[in-house]
ZAMARGU-4260 file (C-alpha; in steps of 0.2 Angstrom, whole numbers, plus 5000, padded with zeros to 4 digits):
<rodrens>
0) 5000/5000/5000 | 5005/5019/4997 | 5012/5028/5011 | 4996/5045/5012 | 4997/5060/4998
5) 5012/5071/5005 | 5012/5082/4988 | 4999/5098/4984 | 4987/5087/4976 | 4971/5092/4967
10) 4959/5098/4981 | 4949/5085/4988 | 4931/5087/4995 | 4931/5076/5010 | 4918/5070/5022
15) 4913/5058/5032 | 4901/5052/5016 | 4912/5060/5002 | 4929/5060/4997 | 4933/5065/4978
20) 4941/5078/4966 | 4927/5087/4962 | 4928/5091/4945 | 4937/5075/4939 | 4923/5065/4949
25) 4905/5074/4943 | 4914/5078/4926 | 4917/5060/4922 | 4899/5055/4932 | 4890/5066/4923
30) 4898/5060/4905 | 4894/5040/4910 | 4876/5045/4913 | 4873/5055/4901 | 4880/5040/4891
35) 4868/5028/4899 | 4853/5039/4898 | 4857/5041/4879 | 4859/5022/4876 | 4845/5018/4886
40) 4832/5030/4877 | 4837/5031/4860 | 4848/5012/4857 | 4845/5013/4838 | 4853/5029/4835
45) 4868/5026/4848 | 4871/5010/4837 | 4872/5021/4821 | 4884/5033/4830 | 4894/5020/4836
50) 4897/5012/4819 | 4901/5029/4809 | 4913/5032/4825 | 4923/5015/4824 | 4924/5019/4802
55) 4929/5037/4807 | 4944/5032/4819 | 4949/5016/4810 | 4950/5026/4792 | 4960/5044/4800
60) 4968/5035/4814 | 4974/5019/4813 | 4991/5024/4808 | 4991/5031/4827 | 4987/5017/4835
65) 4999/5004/4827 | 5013/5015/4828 | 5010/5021/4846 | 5010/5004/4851 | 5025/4997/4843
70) 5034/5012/4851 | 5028/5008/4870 | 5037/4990/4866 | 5053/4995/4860 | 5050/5008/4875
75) 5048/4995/4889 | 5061/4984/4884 | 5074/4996/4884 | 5069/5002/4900 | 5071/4984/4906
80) 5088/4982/4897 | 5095/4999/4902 | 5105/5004/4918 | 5087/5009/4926 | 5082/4993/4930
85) 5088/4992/4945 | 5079/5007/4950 | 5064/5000/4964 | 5049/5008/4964 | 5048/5016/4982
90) 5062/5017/4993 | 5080/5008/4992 | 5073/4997/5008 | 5055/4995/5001 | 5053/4975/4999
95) 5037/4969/4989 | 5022/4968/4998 | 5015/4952/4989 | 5024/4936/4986 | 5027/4931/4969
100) 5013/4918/4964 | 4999/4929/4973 | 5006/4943/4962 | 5004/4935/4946 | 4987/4929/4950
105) 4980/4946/4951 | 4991/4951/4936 | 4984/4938/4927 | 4965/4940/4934 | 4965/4959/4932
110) 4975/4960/4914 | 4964/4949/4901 | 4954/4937/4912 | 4936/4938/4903 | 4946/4941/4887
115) 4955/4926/4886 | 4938/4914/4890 | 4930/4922/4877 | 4942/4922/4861 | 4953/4907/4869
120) 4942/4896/4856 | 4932/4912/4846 | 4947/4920/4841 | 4959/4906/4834 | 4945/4898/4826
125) 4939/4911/4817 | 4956/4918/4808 | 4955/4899/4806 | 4940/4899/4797 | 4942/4917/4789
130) 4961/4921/4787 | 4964/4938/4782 | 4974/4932/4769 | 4973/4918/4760 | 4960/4902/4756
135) 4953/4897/4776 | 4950/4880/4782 | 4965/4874/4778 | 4982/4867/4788 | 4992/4884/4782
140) 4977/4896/4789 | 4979/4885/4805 | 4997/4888/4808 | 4994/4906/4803 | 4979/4908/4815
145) 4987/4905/4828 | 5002/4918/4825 | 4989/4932/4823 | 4980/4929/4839 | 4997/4926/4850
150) 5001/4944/4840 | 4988/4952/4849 | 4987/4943/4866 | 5006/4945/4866 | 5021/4958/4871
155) 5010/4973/4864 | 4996/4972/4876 | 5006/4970/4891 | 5019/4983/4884 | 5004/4995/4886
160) 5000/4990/4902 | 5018/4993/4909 | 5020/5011/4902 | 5005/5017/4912 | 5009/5004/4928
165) 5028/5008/4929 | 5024/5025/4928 | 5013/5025/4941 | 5022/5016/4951 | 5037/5025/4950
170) 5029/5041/4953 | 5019/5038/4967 | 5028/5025/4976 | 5047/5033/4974 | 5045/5051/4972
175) 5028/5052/4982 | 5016/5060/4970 | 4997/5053/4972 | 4992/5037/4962 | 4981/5045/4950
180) 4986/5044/4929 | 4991/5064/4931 | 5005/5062/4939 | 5015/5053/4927 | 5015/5071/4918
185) 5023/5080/4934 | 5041/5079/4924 | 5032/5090/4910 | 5022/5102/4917 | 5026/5103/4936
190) 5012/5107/4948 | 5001/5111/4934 | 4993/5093/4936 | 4984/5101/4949 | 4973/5112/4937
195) 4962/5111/4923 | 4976/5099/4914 | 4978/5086/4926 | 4962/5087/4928 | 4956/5083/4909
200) 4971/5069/4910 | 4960/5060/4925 | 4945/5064/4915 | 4951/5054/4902 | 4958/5041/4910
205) 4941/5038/4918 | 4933/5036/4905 | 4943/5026/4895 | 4945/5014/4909 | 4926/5014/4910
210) 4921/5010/4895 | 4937/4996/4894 | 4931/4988/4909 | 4910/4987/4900 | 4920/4981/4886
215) 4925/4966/4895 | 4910/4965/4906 | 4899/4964/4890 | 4910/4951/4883 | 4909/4941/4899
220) 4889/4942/4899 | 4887/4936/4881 | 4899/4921/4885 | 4887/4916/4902 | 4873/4917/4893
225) 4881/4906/4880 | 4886/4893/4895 | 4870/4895/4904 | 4861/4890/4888 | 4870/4875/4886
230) 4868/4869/4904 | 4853/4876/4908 | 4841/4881/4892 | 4841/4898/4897 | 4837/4907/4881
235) 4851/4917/4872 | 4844/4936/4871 | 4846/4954/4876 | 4835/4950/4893 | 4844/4937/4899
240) 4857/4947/4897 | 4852/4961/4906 | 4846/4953/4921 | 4863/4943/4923 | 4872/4960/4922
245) 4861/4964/4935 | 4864/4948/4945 | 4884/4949/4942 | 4885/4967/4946 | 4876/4965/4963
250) 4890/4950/4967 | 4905/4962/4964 | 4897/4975/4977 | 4901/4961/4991 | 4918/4961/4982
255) 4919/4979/4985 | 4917/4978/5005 | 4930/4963/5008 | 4944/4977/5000 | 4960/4972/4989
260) 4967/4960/5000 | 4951/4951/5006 | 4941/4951/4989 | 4951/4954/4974 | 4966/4946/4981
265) 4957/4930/4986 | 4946/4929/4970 | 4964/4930/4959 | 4968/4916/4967 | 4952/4906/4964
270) 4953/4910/4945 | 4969/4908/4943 | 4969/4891/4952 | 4954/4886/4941 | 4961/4891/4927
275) 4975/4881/4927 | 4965/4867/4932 | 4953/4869/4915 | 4969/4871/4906 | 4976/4855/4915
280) 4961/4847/4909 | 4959/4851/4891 | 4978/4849/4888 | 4978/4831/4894 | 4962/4823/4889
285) 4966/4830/4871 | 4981/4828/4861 | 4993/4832/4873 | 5009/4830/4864 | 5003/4838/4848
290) 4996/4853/4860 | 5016/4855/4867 | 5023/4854/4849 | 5010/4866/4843 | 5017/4878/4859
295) 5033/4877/4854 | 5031/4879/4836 | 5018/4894/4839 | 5030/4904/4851 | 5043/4903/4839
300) 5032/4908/4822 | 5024/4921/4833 | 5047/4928/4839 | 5048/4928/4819 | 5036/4939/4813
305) 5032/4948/4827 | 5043/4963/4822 | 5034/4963/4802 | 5017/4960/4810 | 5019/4975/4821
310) 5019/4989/4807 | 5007/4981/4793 | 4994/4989/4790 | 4986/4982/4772 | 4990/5000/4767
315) 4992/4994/4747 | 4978/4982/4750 | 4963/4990/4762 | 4959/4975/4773 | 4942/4978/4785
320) 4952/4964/4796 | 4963/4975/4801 | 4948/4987/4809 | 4937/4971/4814 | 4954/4963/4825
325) 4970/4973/4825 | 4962/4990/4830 | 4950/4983/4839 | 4964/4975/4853 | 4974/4989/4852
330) 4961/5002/4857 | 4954/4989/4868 | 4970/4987/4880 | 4972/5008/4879 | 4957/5009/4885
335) 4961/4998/4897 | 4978/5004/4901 | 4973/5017/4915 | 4963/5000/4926 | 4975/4988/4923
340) 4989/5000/4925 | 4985/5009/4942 | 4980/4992/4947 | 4996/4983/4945 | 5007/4997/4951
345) 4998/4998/4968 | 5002/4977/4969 | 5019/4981/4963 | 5027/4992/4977 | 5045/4988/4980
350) 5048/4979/4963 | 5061/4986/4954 | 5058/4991/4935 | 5067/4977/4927 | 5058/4964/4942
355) 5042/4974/4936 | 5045/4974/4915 | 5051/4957/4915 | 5037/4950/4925 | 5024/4960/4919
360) 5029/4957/4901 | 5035/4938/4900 | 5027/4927/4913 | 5007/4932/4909 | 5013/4932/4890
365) 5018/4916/4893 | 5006/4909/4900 | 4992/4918/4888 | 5001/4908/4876 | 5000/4889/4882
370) 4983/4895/4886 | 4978/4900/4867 | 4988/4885/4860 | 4979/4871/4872 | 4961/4880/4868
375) 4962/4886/4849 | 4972/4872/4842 | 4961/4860/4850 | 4946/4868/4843 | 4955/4869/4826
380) 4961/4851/4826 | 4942/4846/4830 | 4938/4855/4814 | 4952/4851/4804 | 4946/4832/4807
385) 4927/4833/4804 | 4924/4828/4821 | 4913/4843/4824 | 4911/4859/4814 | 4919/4868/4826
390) 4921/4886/4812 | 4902/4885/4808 | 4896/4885/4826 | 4909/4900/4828 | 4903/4909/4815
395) 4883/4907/4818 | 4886/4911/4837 | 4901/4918/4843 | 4900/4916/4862 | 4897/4896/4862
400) 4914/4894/4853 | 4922/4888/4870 | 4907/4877/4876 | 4907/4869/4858 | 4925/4867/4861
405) 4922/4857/4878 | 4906/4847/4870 | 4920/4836/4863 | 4928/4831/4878 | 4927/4821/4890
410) 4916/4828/4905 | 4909/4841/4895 | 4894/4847/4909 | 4907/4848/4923 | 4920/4858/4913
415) 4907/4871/4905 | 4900/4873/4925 | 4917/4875/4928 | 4922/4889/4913 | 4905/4898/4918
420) 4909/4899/4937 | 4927/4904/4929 | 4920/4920/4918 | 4908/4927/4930 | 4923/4928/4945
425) 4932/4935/4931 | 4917/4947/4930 | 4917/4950/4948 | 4936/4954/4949 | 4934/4965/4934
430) 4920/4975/4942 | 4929/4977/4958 | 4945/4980/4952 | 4940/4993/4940 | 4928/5002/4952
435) 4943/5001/4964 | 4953/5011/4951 | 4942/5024/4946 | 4938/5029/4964 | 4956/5032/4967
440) 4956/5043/4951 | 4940/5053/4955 | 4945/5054/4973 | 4962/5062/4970 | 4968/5047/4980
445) 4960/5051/4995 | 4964/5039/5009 | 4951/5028/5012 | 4937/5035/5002 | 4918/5028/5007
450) 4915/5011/4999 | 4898/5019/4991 | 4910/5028/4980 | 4916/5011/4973 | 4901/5004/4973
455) 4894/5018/4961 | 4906/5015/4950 | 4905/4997/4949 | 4887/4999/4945 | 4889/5010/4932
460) 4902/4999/4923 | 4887/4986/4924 | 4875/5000/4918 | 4888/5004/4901 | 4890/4986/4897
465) 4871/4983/4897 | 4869/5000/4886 | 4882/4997/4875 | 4873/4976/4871 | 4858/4984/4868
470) 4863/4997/4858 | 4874/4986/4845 | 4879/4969/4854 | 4898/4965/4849 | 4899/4981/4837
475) 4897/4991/4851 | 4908/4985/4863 | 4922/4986/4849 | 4916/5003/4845 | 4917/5007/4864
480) 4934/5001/4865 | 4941/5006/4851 | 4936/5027/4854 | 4938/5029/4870 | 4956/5023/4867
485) 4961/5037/4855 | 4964/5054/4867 | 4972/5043/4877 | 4983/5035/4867 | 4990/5052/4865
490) 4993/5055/4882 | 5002/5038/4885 | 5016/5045/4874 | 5017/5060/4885 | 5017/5047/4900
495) 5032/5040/4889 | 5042/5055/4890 | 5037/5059/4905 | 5046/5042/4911 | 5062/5045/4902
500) 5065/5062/4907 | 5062/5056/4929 | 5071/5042/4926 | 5084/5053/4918 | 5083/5065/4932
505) 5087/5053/4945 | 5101/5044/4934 | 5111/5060/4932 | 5106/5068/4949 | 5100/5086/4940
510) 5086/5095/4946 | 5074/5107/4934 | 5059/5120/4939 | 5049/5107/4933 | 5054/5092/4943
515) 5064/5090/4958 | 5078/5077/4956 | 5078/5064/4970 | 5088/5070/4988 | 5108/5071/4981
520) 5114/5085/4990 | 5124/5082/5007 | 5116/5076/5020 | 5120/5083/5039 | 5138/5079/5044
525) 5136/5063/5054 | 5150/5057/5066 | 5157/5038/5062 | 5149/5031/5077 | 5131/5037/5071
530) 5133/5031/5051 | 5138/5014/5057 | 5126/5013/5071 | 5114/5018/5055 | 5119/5006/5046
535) 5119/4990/5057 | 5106/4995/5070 | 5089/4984/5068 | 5078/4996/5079 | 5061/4990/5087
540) 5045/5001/5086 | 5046/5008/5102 | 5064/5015/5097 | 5057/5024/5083 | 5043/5029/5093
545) 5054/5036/5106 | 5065/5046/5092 | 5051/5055/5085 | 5044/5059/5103 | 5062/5066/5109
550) 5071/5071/5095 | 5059/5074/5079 | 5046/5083/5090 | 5057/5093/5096 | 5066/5101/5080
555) 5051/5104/5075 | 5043/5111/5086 | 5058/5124/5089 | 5057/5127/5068 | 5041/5133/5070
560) 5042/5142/5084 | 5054/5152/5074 | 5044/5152/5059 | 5030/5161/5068 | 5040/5174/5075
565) 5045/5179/5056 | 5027/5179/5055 | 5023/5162/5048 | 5009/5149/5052 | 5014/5132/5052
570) 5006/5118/5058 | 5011/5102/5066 | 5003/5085/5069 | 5009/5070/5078 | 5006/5053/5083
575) 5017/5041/5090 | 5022/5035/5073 | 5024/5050/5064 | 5026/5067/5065 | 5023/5082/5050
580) 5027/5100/5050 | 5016/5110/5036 | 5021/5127/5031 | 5006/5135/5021 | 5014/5148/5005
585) 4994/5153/5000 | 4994/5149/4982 | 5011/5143/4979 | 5006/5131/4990 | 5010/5122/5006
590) 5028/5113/5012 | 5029/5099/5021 | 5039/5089/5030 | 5035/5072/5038 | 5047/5060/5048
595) 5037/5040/5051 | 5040/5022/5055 | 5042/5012/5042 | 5044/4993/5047 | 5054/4984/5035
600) 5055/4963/5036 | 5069/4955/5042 | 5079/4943/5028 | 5067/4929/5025 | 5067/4913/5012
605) 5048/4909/5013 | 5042/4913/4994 | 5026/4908/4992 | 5018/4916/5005 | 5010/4936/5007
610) 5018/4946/5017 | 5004/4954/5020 | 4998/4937/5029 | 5015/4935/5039 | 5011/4949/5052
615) 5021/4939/5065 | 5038/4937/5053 | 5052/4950/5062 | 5052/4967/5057 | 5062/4981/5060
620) 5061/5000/5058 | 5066/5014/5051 | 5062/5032/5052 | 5058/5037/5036 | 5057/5059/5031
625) 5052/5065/5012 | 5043/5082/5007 | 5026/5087/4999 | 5041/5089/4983 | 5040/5070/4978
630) 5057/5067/4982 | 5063/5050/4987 | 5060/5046/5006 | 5077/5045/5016 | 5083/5038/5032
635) 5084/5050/5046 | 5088/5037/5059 | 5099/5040/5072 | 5099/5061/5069 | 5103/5072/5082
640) 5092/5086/5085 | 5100/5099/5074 | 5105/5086/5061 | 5085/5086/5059 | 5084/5103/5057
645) 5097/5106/5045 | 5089/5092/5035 | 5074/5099/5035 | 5079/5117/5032 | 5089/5113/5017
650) 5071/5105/5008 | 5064/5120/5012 | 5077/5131/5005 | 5075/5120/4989 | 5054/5122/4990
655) 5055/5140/4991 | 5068/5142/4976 | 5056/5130/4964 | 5041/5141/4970 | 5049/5157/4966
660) 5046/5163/4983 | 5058/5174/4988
</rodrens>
């Protein structure tokens, strides 16, 4: 978890029943509604705008999208080659707060986890059936089927992911700006994220991630009402559909009370536990060894053409595959950058960017991979055969492609119980996760926000996918995606830059009226006795407790005191485990500085386990001081009294000169 806001963030209208940014929160609410209300009332004309939006964007902008995301590749993996990689983002101690397989489960489960359910079988099938290229049906359209859905299932989407998630985390976590999407522009427009700008970035990022997460929630209903018809002859139409978005929806809200750790987390693991299990399944009671050759031979068909596949775009020979597949995806994981981004960065506290890129970018590709090859070429092989017309079902009902898939195997009725229970916990994580994200972007991220706030949201992503089904079924959802993604596509490459120049910052220790490099400058003068003491000391709570009571306080205290006799008002709050000194400037802002406990384990070889879940593993603990500047926090421990002071005086020297207050 983030340590509180300690920057000038947007204002925040708090209460004990409100805590949000005000514009960015009743902005974006009032756009969603209006969205609804429009759907809802008039579905026939939203479905004629939606179509001439997608022929708009995909005729004038295409170009955009294809090349922007074949930049945020190349843009990731050199961050993960390059000497920043060993950057961690949050402080040099900071150790991860979740262990590695609980990790990847809600990476997986948030990323593409309805996604891959639904086109596992609908997708491969389907190039299969109707390359873009090329006679279909065939076993050359069947090798080539599978390339073009591990193209865009593969590095691409995560890559997208990454850029708004590493810079995120890095931001919020290492130099202590809030979790919300406008920070990642701080190194390009300073302290303007706090005005109309940052707060047309949040705007943005709302909405995108909204209509991404109905995206995914539409898909996910179409595919339980496919598996409800098949176990339980409950009829494939737009009411069913509706009143299971209702049903799912009210499940997520219970989600929402349990919290991160308790709901999400938990519900991560069970998919990711019955996912393997359903993939276990269908890999061994097919044909098991031709499903490993098929991986083998598909990973490396996919690392050869990937780099030529990036930059087609049928320019010579107008394609509408490219529009109906290509685009589609790409605008689809834009959209969904902003959720899945914030969402992974606040799991990934401690990680440093090569742990974050390399995990982030490999170990779910890889396993969206097997998962692919072990669906689609089953489905494909069935076809290939004539044991059942796997292509036609596909293409006269696209949802059922997965329950036609399981028909022909063994245990067909527990399996497609089982891939139905799969897709709606999907649904639920989606719901929660994505509610959980925008609330933190409408709220400023605001500690603690009221749970009805989440809830809101969550029910309007429910609201947006049954809108977005009436008015236009699967067109719309692609429309949805695909348009929503485009503003903010253009603001990721900002995000890039942003990126390189912090990182940049920090690398060369430089500091700009923009962005404040992290702490380089001399720290007090310690004797030997205090850095080694510093340096081997393992201090218990009540240590740190005792040095902010006797020491902290005190310098504090005695810098305000002076402070007020020049005429200023600061403020001061303490608790046992922290103490902060505010220094209001009127509109060039307020300074603070803030000394806390920050427990940090003690070596440990136990891997599997949360560490959240391992409250009685050793700790020890640091006192920990960073500014409302979005510097990196440091160590103070062991400061004498007017070390404090001098430490603290000099980040104030340094607040002053990048306020211009003289």
């Amino acid at each position: 978890m983030s340590d509180p806001v300690l920057t000038e963030a947007a204002p925040v209208e708090e209460s004990a029943r409100i805590k949000v940014n005000p514009p960015v929160f009743y902005i974006s609410a009032g756009l969603i509604l209006a969205f609804a209300l429009f759907g809802a009332l008039a579905p026939d004309q939203a479905g004629q705008i939606f179509s001439e939006v997608q022929a708009y964007i995909v005729r004038d902008f295409g170009w955009l999208y294809v090349s922007a995301v074949a930049g945020f590749l190349l843009f990731v993996v050199y961050l993960m080659l390059s000497r920043h990689g060993d950057i961690k983002l949050g402080p040099d101690e900071s150790e991860p707060d979740y262990s590695y397989l609980s990790w990847f489960a809600m990476l997986f489960s948030a990323g593409m986890g309805i996604g891959l359910v639904f086109f596992g079988v609908a997708e491969p099938i389907q190039h299969y059936a109707s390359p873009p290229t090329g006679e279909g049906g065939t076993v050359d359209s069947a090798r080539r089927a599978m390339t073009l859905t591990f193209f865009h299932w593969g590095l691409h989407a995560w890559a997208i992911y990454i850029v708004v998630g590493l810079s995120l985390a890095y931001f919020s976590f290492r130099r202590g700006l809030p979790l919300t999407i406008r920070s990642a522009l701080y190194p390009l427009i300073g302290h303007r994220i706090d005005g109309p700008i940052g707060h047309a970035i949040d705007i943005f990022a709302v909405l995108g991630t909204m209509f991404g997460v109905a995206t995914s929630l539409g898909l996910g209903v179409l595919q339980v009402n496919a598996g409800f018809a098949y176990l339980f002859d409950i009829p494939i139409a737009a009411q069913s559909q509706l009143i299971l978005i209702a049903v799912i929806t009210l499940l997520a809200t219970l989600s929402v009370f349990l919290g991160l750790d308790k709901g999400v987390k938990r519900l991560s693991e069970l998919n990711i536990i019955l996912a393997i299990l359903l993939l276990g399944f269908v890999l061994f009671s097919g044909s098991t060894i031709f499903l490993l050759q098929a991986f083998v031979q598909n990973v490396g068909t996919y690392l050869g053409e990937v780099i030529p596949r990036t930059f087609r775009m049928y320019a010579y020979d107008p394609n509408p595959w490219l529009a109906d597949w290509t685009l589609f995806y790409w605008g689809w994981w834009i959209a969904w950058s902003p959720f899945v981004g914030m969402f992974i960065a606040r799991i990934s506290r401690g990680r440093t960017i090569r742990e974050f890129v390399g995990g982030v970018l490999l170990v779910p590709v890889l396993f969206t991979f097997l998962w692919m090859t072990v669906f689609g070429n089953t489905a494909i092989s069935l076809d290939l055969a004539g044991t059942a017309p796997i292509a036609q079902t596909v293409a006269d009902n696209l949802p059922v492609a997965l329950f036609a898939t399981l028909a022909e195997l063994p245990l067909e009725a527990i399996t497609s119980l089982v891939a139905t229970f799969l897709i709606i916990t999907f649904f639920i994580t989606s719901a929660d996760s994505g509610a959980l994200v925008i609330d933190m972007i409408t709220s400023g991220a605001a500690k603690n926000p009221p749970v009805w706030q989440r809830i809101f949201w969550a029910v309007c992503a429910g609201a947006i996918a049954a809108v977005l089904l009436v008015a236009g079924g699967l067109q719309a959802l692609q429309t949805a995606a695909i348009a929503s993604a485009l503003p903010f596509a253009v603001i990721m490459i900002f995000i890039c830059y942003g990126l390189y120049r912090g990182l940049g910052m920090e690398s060369e220790g430089t500091s700009t009226d923009l962005m404040l490099a992290p702490t380089r400058e001399r720290l007090p003068e310690l004797t030997w006795q205090q850095r080694l003491t510093s340096i081997m000391g393992h201090f218990g709570q009540k240590d740190i407790h005792a040095f902010i009571a006797d020491t902290a306080g005190p310098a504090m205290e005695a810098v305000s005191e002076q402070m007020r006799e020049s005429g200023f008002q600061p403020e001061m709050e303490q608790t046992p485990d922290c103490i902060e000194i505010t220094v209001p400037h009127g509109e060039r802002g307020a300074f603070r500085y803030t000394v806390r406990s920050r427990p940090f384990l003690l070596p440990s070889f136990v891997w599997a386990e949360s560490r959240k879940e391992r409250e009685e593993d050793p700790r020890h603990y640091r006192a920990m001081a960073h500014t409302s500047e979005g510097e990196t926090p440091h160590d103070v421990t062991g400061f004498s009294r007017d070390q404090l002071i001098n430490d603290l005086l000099n980040r104030y020297a340094r607040f002053r000169h990048s306020r211009r207050i003289a």
